[in-house]
Backbone as JSON Lines, residues from 0, in Angstrom:
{"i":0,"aa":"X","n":[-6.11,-13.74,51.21],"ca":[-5.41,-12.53,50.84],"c":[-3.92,-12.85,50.64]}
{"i":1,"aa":"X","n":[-3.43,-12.17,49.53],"ca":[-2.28,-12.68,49.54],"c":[-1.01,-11.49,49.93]}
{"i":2,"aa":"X","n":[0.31,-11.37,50.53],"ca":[0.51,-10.6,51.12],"c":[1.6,-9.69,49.45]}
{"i":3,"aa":"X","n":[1.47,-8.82,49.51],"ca":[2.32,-7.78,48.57],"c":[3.16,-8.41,47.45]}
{"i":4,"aa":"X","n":[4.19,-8.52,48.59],"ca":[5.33,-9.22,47.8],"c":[5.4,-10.2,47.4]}
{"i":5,"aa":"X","n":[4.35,-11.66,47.71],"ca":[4.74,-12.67,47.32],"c":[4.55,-12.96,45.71]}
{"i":6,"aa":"X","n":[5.46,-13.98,45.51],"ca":[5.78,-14.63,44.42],"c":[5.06,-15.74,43.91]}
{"i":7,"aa":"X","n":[4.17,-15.78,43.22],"ca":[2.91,-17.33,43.19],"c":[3.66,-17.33,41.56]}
{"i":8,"aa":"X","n":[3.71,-19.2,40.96],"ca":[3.83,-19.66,40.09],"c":[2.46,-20.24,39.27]}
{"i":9,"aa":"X","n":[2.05,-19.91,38.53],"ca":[1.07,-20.32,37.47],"c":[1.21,-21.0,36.0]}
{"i":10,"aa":"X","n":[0.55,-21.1,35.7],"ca":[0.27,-21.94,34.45],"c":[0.84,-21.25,33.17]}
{"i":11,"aa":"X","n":[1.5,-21.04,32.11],"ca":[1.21,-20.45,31.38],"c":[0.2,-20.46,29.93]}
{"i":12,"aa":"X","n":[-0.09,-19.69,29.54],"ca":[-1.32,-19.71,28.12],"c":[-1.03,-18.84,26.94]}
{"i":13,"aa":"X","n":[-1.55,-19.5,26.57],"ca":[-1.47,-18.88,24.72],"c":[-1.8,-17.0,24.94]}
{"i":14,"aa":"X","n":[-2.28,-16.58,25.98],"ca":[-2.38,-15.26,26.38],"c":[-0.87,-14.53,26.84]}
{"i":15,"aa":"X","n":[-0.44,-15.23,27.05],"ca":[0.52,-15.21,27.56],"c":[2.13,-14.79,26.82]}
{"i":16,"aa":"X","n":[1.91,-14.95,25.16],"ca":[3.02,-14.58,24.51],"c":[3.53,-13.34,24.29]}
{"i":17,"aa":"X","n":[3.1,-12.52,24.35],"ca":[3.73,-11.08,24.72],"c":[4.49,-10.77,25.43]}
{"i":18,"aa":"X","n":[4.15,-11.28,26.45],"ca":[4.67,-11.17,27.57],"c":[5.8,-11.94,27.56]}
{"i":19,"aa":"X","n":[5.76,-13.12,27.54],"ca":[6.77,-14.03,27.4],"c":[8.51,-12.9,26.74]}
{"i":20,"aa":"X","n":[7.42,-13.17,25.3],"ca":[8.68,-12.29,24.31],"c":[9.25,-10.72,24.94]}
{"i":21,"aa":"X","n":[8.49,-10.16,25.9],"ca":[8.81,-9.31,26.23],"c":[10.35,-9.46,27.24]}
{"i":22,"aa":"X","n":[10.3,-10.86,28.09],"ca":[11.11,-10.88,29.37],"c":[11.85,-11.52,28.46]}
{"i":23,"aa":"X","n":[11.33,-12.26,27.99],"ca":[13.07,-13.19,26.74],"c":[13.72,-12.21,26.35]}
{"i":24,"aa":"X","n":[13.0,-11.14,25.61],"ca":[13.77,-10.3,24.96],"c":[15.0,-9.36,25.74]}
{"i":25,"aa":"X","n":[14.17,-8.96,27.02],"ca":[14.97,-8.14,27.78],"c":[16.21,-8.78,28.32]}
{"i":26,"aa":"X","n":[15.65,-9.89,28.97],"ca":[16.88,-11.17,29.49],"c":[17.99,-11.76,29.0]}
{"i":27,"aa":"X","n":[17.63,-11.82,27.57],"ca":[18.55,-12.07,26.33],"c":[19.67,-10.89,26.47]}
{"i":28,"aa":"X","n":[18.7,-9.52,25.69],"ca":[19.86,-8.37,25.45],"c":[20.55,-8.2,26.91]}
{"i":29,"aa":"X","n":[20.14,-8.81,27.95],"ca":[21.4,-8.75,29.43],"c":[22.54,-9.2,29.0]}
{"i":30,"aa":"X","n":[21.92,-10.63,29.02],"ca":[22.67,-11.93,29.38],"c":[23.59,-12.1,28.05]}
{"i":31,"aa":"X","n":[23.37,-12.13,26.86],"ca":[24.09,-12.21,25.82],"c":[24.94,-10.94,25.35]}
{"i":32,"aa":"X","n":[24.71,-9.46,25.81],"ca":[25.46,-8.88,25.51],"c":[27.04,-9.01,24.9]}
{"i":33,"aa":"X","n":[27.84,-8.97,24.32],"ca":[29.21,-9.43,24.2],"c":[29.43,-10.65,23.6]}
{"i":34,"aa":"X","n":[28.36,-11.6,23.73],"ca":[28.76,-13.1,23.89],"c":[28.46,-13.13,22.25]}
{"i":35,"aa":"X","n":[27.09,-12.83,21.6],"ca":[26.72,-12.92,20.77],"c":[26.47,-12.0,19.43]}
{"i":36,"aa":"X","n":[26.93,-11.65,18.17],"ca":[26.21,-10.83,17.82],"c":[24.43,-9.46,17.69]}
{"i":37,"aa":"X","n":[24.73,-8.71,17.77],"ca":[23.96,-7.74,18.55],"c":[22.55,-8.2,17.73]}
{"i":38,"aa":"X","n":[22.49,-8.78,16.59],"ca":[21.07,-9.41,16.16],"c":[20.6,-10.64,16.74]}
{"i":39,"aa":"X","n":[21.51,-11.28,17.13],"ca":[20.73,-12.83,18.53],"c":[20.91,-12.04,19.65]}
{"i":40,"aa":"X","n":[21.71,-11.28,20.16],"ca":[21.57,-10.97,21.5],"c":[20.13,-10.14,21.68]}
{"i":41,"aa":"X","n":[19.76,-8.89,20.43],"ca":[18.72,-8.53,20.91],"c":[17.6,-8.36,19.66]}
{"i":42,"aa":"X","n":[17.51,-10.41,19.71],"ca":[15.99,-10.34,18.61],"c":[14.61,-9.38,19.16]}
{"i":43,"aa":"X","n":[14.16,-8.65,18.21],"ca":[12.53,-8.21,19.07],"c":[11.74,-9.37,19.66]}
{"i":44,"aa":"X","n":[10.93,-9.19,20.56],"ca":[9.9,-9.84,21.39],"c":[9.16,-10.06,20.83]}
{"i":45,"aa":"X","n":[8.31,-9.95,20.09],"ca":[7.6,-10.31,18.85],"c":[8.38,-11.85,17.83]}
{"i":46,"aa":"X","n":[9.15,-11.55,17.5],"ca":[10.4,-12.83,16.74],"c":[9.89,-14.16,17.92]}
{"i":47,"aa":"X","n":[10.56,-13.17,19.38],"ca":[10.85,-14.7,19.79],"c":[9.39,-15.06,20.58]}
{"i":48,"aa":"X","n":[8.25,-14.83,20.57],"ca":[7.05,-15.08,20.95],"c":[6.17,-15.98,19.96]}
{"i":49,"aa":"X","n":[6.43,-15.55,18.8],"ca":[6.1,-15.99,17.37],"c":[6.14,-17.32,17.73]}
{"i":50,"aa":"X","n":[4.3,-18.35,17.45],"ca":[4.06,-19.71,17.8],"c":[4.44,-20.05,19.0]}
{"i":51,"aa":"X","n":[4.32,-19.48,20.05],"ca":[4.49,-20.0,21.45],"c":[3.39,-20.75,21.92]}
{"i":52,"aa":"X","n":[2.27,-20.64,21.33],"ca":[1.11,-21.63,21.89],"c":[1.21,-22.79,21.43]}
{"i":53,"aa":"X","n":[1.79,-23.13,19.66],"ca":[2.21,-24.56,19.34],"c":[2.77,-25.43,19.78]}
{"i":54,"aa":"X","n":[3.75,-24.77,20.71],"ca":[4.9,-25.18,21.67],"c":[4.07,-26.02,22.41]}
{"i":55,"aa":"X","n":[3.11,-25.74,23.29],"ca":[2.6,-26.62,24.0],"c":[1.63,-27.83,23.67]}
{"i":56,"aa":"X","n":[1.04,-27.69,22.27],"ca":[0.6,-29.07,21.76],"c":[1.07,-30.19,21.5]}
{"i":57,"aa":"X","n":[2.39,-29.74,21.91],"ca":[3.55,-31.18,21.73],"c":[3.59,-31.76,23.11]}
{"i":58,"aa":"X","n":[3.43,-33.1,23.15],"ca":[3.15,-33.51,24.33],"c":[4.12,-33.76,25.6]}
{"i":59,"aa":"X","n":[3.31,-33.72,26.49],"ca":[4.16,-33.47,27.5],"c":[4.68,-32.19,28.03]}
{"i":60,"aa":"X","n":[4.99,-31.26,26.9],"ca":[5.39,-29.89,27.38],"c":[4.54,-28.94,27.74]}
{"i":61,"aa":"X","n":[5.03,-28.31,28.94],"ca":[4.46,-27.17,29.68],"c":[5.56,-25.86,30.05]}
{"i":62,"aa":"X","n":[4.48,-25.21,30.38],"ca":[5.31,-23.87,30.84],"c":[4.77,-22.82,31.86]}
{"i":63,"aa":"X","n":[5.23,-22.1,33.16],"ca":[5.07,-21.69,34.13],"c":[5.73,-20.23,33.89]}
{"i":64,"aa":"X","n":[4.71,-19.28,34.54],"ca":[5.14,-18.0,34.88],"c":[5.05,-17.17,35.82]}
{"i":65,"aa":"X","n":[6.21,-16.77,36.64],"ca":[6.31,-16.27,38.14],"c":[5.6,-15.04,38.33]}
{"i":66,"aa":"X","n":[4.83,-14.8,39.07],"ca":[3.81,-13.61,39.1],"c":[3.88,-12.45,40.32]}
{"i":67,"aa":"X","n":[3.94,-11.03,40.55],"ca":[3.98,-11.19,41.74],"c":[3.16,-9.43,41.51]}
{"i":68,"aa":"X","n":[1.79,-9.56,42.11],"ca":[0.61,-9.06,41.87],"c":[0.62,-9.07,40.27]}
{"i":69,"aa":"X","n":[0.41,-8.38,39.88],"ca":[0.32,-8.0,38.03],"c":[0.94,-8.2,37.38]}
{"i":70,"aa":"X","n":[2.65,-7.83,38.08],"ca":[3.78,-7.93,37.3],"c":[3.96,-9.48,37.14]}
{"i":71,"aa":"X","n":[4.79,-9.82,35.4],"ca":[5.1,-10.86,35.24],"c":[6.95,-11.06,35.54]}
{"i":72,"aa":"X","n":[7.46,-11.91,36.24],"ca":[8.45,-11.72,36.34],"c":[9.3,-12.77,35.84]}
{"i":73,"aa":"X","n":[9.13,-14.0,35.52],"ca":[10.1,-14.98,34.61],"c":[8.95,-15.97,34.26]}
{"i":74,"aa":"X","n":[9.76,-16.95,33.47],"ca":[8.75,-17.97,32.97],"c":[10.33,-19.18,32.58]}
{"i":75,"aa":"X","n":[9.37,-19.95,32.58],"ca":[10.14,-21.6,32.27],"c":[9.33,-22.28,31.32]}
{"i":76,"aa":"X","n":[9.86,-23.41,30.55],"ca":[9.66,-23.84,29.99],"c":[10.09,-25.39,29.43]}
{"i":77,"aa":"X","n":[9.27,-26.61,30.34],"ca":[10.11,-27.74,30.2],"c":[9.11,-29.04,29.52]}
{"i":78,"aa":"X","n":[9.43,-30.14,28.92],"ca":[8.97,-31.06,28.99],"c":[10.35,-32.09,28.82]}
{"i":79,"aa":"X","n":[10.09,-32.97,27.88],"ca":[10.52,-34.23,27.11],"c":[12.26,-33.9,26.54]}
{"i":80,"aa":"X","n":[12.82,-34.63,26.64],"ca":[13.83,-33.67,25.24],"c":[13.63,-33.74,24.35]}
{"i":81,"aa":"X","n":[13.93,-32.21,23.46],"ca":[13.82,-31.96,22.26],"c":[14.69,-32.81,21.36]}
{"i":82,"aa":"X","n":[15.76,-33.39,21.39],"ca":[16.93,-33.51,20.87],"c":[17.12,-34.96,20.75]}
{"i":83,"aa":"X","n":[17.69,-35.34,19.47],"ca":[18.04,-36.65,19.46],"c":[18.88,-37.38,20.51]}
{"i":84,"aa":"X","n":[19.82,-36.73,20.27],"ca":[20.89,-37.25,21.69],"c":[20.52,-36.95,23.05]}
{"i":85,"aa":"X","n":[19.62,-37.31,23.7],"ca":[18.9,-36.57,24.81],"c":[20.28,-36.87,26.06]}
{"i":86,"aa":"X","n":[20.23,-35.97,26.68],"ca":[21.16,-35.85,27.72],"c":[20.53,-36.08,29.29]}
{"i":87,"aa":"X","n":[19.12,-36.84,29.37],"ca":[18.71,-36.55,30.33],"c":[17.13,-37.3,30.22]}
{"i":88,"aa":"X","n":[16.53,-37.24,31.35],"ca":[14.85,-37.57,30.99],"c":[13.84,-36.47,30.53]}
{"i":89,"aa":"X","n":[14.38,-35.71,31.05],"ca":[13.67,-34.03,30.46],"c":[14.17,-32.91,30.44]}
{"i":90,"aa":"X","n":[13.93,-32.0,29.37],"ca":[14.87,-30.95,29.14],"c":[14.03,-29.75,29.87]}
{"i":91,"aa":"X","n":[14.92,-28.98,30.42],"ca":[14.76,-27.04,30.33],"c":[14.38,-26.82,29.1]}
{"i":92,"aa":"X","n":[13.44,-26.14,28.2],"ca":[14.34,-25.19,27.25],"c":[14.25,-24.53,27.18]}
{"i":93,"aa":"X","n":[13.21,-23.66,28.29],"ca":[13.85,-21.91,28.59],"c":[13.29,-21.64,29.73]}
{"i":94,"aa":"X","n":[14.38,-20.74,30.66],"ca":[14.15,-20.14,31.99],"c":[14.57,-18.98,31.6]}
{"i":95,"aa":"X","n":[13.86,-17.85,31.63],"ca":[14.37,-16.35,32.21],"c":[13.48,-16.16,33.07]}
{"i":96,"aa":"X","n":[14.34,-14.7,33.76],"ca":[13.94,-13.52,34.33],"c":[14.07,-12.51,33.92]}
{"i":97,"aa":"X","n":[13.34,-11.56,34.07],"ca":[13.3,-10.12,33.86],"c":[14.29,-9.63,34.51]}
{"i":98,"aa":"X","n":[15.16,-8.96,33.79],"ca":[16.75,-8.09,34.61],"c":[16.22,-7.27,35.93]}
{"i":99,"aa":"X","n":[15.16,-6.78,35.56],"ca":[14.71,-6.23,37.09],"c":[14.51,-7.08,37.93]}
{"i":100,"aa":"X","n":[13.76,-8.25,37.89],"ca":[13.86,-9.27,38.96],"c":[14.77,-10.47,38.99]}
{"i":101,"aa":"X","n":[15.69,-9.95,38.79],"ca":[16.95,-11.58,39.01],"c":[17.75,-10.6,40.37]}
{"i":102,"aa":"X","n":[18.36,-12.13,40.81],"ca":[18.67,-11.79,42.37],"c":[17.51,-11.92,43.41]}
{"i":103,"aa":"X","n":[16.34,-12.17,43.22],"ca":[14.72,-12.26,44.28],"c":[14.55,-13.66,44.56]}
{"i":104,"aa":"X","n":[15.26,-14.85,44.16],"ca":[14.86,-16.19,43.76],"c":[13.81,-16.33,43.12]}
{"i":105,"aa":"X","n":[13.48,-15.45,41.69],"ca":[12.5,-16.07,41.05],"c":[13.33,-17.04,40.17]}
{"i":106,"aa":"X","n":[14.17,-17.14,39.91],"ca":[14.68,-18.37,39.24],"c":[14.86,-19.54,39.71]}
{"i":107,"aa":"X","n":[14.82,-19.55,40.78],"ca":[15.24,-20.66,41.48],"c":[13.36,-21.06,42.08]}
{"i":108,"aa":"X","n":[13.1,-20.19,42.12],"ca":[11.36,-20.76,42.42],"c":[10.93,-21.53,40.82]}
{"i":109,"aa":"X","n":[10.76,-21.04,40.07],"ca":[10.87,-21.55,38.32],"c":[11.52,-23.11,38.36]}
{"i":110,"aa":"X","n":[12.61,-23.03,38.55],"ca":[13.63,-24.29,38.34],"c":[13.0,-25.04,39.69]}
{"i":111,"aa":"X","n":[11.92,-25.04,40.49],"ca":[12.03,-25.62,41.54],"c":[10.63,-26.33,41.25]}
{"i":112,"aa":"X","n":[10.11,-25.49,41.01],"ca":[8.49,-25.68,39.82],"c":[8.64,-27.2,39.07]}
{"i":113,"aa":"X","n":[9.21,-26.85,38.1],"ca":[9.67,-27.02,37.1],"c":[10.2,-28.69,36.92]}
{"i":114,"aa":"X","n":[11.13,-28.96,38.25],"ca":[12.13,-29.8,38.31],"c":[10.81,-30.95,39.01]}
{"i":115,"aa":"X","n":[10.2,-30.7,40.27],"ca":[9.18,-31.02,40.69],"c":[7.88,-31.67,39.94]}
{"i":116,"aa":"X","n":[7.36,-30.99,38.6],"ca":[6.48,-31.25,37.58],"c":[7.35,-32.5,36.8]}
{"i":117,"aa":"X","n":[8.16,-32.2,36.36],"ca":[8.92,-33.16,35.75],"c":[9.66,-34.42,36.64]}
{"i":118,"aa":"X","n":[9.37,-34.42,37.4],"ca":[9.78,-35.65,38.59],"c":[8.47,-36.48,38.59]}
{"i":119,"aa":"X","n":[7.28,-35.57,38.55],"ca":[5.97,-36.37,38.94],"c":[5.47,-36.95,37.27]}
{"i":120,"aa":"X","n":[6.21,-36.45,36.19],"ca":[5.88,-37.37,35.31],"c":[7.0,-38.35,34.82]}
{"i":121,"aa":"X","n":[7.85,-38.72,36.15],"ca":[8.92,-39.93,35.99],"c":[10.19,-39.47,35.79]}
{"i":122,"aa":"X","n":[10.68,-38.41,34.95],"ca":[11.9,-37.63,34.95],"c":[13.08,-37.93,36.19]}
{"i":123,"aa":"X","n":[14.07,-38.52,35.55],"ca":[15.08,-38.59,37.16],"c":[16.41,-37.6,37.08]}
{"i":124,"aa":"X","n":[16.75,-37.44,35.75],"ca":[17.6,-36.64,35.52],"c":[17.25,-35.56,34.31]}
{"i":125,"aa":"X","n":[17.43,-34.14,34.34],"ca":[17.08,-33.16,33.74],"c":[18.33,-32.31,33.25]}
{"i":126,"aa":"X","n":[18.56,-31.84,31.52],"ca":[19.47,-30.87,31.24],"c":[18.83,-29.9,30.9]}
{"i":127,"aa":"X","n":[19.69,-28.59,30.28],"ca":[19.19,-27.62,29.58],"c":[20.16,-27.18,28.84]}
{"i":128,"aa":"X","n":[20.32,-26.18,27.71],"ca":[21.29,-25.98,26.92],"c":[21.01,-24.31,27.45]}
{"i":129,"aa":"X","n":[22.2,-23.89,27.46],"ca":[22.96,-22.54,27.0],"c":[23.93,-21.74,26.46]}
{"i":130,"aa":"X","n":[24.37,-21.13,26.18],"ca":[25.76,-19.89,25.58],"c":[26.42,-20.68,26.45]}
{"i":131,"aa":"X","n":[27.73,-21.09,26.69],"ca":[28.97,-21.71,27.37],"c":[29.84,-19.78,28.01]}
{"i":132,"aa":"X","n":[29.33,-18.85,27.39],"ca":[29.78,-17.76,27.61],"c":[28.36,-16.76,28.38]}
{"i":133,"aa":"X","n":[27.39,-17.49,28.57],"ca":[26.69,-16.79,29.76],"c":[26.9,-16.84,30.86]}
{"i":134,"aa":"X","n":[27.1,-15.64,30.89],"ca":[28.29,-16.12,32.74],"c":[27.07,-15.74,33.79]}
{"i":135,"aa":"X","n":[25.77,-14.54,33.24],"ca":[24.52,-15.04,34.71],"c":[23.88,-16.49,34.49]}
{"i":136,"aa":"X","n":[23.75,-16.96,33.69],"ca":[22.68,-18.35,33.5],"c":[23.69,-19.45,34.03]}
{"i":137,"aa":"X","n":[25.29,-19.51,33.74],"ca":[25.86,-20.38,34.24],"c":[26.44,-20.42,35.77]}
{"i":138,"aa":"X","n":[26.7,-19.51,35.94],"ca":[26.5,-18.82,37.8],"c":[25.0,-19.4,38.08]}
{"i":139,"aa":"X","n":[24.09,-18.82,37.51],"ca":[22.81,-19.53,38.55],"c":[22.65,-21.11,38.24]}
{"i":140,"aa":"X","n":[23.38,-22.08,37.18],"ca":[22.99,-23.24,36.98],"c":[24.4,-23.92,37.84]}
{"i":141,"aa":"X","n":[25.35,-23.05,38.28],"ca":[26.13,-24.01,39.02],"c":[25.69,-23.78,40.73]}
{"i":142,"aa":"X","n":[25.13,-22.77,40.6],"ca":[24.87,-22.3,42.16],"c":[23.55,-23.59,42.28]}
{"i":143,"aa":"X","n":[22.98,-24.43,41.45],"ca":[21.89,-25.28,41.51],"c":[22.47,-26.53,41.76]}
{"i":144,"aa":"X","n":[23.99,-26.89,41.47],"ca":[24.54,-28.01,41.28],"c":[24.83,-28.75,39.95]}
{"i":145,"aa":"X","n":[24.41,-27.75,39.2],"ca":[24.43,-28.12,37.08],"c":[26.08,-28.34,36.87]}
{"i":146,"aa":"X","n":[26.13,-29.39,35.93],"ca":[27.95,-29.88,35.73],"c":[27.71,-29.9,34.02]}
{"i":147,"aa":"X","n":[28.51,-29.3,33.66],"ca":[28.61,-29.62,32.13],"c":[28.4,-30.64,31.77]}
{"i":148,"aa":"X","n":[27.85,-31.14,30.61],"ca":[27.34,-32.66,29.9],"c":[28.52,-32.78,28.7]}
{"i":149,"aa":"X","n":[27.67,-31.28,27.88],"ca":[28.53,-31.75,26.38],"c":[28.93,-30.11,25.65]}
{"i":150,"aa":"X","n":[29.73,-29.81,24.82],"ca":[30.04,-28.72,24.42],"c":[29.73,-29.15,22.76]}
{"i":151,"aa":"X","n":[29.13,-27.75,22.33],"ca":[28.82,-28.14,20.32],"c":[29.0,-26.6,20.23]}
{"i":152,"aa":"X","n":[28.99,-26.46,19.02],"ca":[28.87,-25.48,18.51],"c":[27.95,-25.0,17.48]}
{"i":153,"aa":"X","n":[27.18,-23.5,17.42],"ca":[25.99,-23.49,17.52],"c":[25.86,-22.41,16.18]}
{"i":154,"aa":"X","n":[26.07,-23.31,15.09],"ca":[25.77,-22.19,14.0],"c":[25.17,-20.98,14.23]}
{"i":155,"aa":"X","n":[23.7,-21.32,14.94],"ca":[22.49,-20.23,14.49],"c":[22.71,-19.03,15.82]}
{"i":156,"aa":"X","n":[23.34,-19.31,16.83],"ca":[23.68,-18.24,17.65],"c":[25.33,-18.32,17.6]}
{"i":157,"aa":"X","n":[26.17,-18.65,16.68],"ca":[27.29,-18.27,16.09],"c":[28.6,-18.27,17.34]}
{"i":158,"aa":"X","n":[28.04,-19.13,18.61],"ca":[28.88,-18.85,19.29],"c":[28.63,-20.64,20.1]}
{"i":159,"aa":"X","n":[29.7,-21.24,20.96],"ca":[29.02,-22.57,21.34],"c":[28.25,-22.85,22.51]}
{"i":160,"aa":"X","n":[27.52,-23.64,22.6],"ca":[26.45,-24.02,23.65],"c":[27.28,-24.99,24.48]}
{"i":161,"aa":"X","n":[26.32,-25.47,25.76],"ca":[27.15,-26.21,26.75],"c":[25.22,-26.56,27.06]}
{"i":162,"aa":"X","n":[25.25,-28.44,27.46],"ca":[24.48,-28.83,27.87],"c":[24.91,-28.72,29.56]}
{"i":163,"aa":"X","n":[23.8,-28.37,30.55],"ca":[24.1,-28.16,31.95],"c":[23.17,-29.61,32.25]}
{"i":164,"aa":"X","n":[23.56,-30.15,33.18],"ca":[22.5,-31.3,33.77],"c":[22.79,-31.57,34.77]}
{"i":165,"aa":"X","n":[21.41,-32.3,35.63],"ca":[21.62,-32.89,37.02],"c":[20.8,-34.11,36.78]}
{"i":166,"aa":"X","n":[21.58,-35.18,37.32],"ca":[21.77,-36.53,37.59],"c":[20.46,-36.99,38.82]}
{"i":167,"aa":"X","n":[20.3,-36.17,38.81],"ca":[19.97,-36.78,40.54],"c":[18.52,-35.19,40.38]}
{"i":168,"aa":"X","n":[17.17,-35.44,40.06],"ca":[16.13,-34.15,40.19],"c":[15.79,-33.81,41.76]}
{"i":169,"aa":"X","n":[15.91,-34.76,42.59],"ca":[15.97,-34.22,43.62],"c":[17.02,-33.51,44.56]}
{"i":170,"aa":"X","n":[18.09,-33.8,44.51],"ca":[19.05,-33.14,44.71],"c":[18.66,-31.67,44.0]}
{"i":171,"aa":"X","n":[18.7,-31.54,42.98],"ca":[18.19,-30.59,42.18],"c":[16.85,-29.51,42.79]}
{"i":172,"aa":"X","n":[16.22,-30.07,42.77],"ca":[14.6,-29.34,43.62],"c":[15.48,-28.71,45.25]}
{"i":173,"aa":"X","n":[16.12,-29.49,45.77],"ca":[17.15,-29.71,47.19],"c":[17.26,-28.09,46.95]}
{"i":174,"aa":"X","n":[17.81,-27.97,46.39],"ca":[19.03,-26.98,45.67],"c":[18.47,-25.96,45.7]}
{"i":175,"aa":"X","n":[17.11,-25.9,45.32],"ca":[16.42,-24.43,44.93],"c":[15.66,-23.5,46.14]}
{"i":176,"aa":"X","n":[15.58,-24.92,47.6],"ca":[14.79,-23.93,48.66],"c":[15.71,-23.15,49.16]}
C-alpha cells in the first residue's frame, strides 16, 4: 500500500505526451513569463508534445515522470548530449514541474533519478541548457550545485541560454537528498 502523499518516479511512454505537453506548457508560461516573447513563453501543449515518442528511439535517451496517486507532477528528460560541443557526459534536456507542485522536491527527486540513471550508464559529469534569465530553474540548478559552463545566444527563443553543469554526478545526486 502506498501511503497518500508519496511521490514514486516511473518510466515514461509514448502514452504519456499529453501530459507531458500539458506540464511543459504550464511550467514554461511560469517560468518564462517576461523573459521571453509571449509566443515561446506560452507555446500550446500540443506544439510542444508533438513527436515525443521519437525522442526516445534515439539511443540512450530516456525519460521519467513524478507521480503522486493519479496526478502527474513533473517529468525529466536525459540521455547522451545532443550537441556538438558537448559540455559534459550527458545532458538534461528537460526537467519541469507543474507550478502547482514546485517547492515539494519533485524536482529534485527528478534530477536525483535522473543523475543516478546516467551515472550507471558511465556519465561522470552532466549539463543542461536554459534561459540565463530563468530565475526559478536557475535558483533550483544552483541550490543543486550547477556553475555556469557557457553563455550563446539563442535565436529561436530570442533571448540567451546558459549551459548549467556539474563536474562531479555524485556530488550532484549528494545534492538532491
Amino acid at each position: 500500500m502506498t501511503a497518500k502523499n508519496e511521490i514514486r518516479i516511473r518510466a515514461l511512454t509514448d502514452d504519456d505526451a499529453e501530459t507531458i505537453g500539458a506540464i511543459w506548457a504550464s511550467a514554461r508560461a511560469v517560468a518564462y513569463a517576461g523573459i521571453v516573447p509571449d509566443e515561446i513563453a506560452h507555446r500550446p501543449a500540443t506544439a510542444l508534445s508533438e513527436g515525443f515518442g521519437s525522442w526516445f528511439a534515439q539511443g540512450g535517451h530516456f525519460g521519467m515522470i513524478a507521480m503522486e496517486g493519479d496526478e502527474s507532477l513533473g517529468f525529466v528528460t536525459a540521455g547522451p548530449p545532443d550537441h556538438a560541443d558537448t559540455l559534459g557526459d550527458a545532458e538534461i534536456n528537460l526537467i519541469y514541474v507543474d507550478p502547482r507542485a514546485q517547492g515539494r522536491g519533485v524536482g529534485r527527486l527528478l534530477m536525483r533519478h535522473a543523475a543516478e540513471r546516467l551515472r550507471e550508464a558511465g556519465a561522470r559529469t552532466i549539463f543542461l541548457w536554459t534561459l540565463r534569465d530563468n530565475r526559478i530553474g536557475r535558483t533550483f540548478y544552483d541550490r543543486l550545485g550547477g556553475s555556469v559552463l557557457r553563455e550563446v545566444w539563442s535565436e529561436k527563443n530570442r533571448n540567451f541560454l546558459v549551459a548549467i553543469g556539474w563536474q562531479d554526478v555524485d556530488a550532484l545526486i549528494e545534492s538532491t537528498r
